[in-house]
C-alpha positions as CSV (number, residue, x, y, z in Angstrom):
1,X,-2.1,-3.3,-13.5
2,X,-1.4,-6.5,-16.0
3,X,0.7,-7.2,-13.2
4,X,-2.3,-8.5,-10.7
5,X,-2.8,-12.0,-11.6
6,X,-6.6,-12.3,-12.2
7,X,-7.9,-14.0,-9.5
8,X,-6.7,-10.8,-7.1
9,X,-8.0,-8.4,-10.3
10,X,-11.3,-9.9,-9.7
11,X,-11.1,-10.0,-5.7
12,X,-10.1,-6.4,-6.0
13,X,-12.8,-5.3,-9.1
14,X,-15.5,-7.0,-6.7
15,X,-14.4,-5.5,-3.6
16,X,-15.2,-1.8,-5.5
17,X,-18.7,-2.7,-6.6
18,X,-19.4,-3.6,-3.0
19,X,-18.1,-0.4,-1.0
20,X,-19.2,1.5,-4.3
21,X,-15.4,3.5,-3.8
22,X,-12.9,3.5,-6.4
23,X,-9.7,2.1,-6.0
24,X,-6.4,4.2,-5.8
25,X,-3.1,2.4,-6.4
26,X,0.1,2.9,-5.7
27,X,3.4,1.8,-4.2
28,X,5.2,-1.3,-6.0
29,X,2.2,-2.0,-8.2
30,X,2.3,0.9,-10.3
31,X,6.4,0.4,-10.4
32,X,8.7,-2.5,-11.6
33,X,9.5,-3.5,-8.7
34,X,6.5,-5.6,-8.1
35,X,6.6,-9.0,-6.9
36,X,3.3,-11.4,-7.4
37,X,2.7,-13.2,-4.6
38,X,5.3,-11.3,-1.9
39,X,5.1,-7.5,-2.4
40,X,1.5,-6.3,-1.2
41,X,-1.0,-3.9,-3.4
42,X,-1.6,-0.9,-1.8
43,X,-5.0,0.7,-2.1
44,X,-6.1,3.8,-1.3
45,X,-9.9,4.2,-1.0
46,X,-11.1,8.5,-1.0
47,X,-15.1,8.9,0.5
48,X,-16.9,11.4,2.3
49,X,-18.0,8.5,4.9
50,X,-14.9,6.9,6.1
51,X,-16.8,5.0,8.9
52,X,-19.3,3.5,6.1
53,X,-16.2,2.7,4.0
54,X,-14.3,0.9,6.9
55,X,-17.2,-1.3,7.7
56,X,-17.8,-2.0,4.3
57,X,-14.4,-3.4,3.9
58,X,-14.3,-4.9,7.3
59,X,-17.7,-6.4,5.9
60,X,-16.5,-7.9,2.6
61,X,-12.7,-9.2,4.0
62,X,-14.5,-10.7,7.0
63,X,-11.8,-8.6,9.4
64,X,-12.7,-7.5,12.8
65,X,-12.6,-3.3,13.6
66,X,-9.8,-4.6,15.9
67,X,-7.2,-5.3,13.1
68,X,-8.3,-1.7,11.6
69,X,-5.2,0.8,12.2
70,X,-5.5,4.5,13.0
71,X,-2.6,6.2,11.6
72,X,-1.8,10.0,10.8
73,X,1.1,10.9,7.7
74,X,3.3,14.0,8.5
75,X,4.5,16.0,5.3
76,X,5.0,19.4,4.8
77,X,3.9,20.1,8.3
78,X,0.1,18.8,6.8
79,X,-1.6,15.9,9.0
80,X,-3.5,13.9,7.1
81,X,-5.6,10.9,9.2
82,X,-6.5,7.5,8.1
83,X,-7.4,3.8,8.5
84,X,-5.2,1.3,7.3
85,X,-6.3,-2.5,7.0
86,X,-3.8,-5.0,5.9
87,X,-4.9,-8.2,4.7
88,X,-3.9,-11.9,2.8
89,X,-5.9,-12.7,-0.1
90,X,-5.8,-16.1,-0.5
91,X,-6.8,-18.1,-4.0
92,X,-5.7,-20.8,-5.9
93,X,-3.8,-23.5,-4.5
94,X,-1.2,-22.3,-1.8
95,X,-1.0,-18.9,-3.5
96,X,-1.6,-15.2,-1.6
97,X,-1.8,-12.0,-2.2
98,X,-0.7,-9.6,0.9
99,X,-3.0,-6.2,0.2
100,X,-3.0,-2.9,2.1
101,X,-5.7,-0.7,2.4
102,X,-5.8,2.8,3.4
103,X,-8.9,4.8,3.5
104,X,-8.9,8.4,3.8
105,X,-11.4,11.1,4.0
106,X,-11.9,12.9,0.5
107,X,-10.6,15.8,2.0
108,X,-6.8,14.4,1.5
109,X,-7.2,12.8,-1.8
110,X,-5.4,15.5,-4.3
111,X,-2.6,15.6,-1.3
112,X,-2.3,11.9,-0.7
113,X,-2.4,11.7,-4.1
114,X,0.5,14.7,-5.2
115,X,2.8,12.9,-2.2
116,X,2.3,9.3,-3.9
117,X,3.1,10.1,-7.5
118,X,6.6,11.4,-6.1
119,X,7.4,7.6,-5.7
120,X,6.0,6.3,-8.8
121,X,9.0,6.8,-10.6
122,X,12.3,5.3,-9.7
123,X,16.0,6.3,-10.8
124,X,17.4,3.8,-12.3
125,X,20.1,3.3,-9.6
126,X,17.4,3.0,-6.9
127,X,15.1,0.7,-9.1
128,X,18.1,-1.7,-9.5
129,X,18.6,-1.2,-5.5
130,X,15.1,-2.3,-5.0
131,X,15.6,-5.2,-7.0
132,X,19.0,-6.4,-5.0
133,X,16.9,-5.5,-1.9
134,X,13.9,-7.4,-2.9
135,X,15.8,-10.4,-4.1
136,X,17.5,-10.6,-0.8
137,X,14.5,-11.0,1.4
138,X,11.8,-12.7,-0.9
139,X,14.2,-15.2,-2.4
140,X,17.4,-15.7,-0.5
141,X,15.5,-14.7,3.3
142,X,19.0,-13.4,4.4
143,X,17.5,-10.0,5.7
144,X,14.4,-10.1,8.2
145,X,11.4,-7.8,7.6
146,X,12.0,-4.7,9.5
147,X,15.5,-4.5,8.6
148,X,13.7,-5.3,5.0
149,X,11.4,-2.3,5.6
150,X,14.2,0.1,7.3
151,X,16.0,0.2,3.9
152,X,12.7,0.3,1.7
153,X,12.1,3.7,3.9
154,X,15.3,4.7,3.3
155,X,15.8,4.4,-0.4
156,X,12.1,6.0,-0.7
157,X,12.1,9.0,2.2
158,X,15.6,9.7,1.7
159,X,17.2,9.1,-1.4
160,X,14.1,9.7,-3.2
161,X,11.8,12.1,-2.3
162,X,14.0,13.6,-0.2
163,X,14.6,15.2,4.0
164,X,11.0,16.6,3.4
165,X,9.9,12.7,3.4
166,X,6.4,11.7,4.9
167,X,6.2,10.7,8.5
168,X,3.8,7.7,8.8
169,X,2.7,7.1,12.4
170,X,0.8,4.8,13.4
171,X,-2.1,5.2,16.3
C-alpha cells in the first residue's frame, strides 16, 4: 500500500483504531492501475455488528445514515448484503482522496474475499487497457464517468473474471 500517500495512510490507520475493524483492500489499490488522487480506495470492513460498524464510520467521517447505501452482490447464485459509504478525504492543500467503504457481515468475508482476489491480478493486455482507459478520463476528460465506469465493468466482469461476473445492486 506505498501507493497511499501518507496523509490518507494515517486517515485510514486512524479510522481502524476507532471502529476497532481491520481494513480489507482491494480494487485499484492493490493493482497498478492506481491513480493518487483520482481512483478511490476501496475498503472492505468484516464485523459481527454491522450496525455498530456503520455508525462508527458514520461517526468518525462526519456522514449522515442518509448517504449510507444498502446494496446486495449476486455471484454464483450467493447474495451477499452490505453497506457501502463513499467518501472525499480531503488533506493538504487542494488535494483528495475519493475512498469507498463497504461493510459486510463476517459471515461473507472468505466469499467477498475468494470473489475479490479474482481481480487482483490483471493480464497484461487488460492492465495496459486500464491504463488507456484511465488516462482518457482522469487526464484528457474525453469520456464521462458512467461511460468511464461501463467499460471498467466490462473489462473486469467480462473479460476478466468471466459471464459468471458479480451482479452489484444497489438498494
Amino acid at each position: 500500500m506505498s501507493k497511499i500517500p501518507p496523509q490518507v495512510k494515517f486517515f485510514l490507520n486512524q479510522l481502524e483504531e476507532y471502529v476497532n475493524i481491520p481494513l480489507t483492500y482491494f480494487g485499484s489499490i492493490v493493482r497498478p492501475d492506481f491513480v493518487p488522487g483520482k481512483s478511490d480506495i476501496d475498503a472492505a470492513l468484516f464485523t459481527d455488528n454491522t450496525t455498530s460498524a456503520i455508525q462508527k464510520l458514520s461517526n468518525y467521517l462526519n456522514v449522515p445514515r442518509s448517504s449510507i447505501s444498502p446494496f446486495v452482490i449476486i455471484t454464483k447464485g450467493k447474495s451477499v448484503h452490505g453497506n457501502k459509504i463513499k467518501y472525499t478525504y480531503e488533506f493538504g492543500h487542494n488535494k483528495t482522496q475519493p475512498l469507498e467503504f463497504l461493510v459486510y457481515d463476517k459471515k461473507y468475508q472468505n466469499h467477498v474475499i475468494t470473489e475479490n482476489k479474482k481481480r487482483f491480478k490483471l493480464p497484461t493486455y487488460i492492465a495496459v487497457l486500464f491504463y488507456i482507459l484511465k488516462f482518457l478520463y482522469y487526464n484528457m476528460h474525453i469520456i464521462n464517468g458512467h461511460t468511464y465506469a461501463s467499460i471498467k465493468r466490462y473489462l473486469i466482469n467480462d473479460m476478466l473474471v468471466g459471464s459468471e461476473h458479480t451482479k452489484f445492486v444497489l438498494m
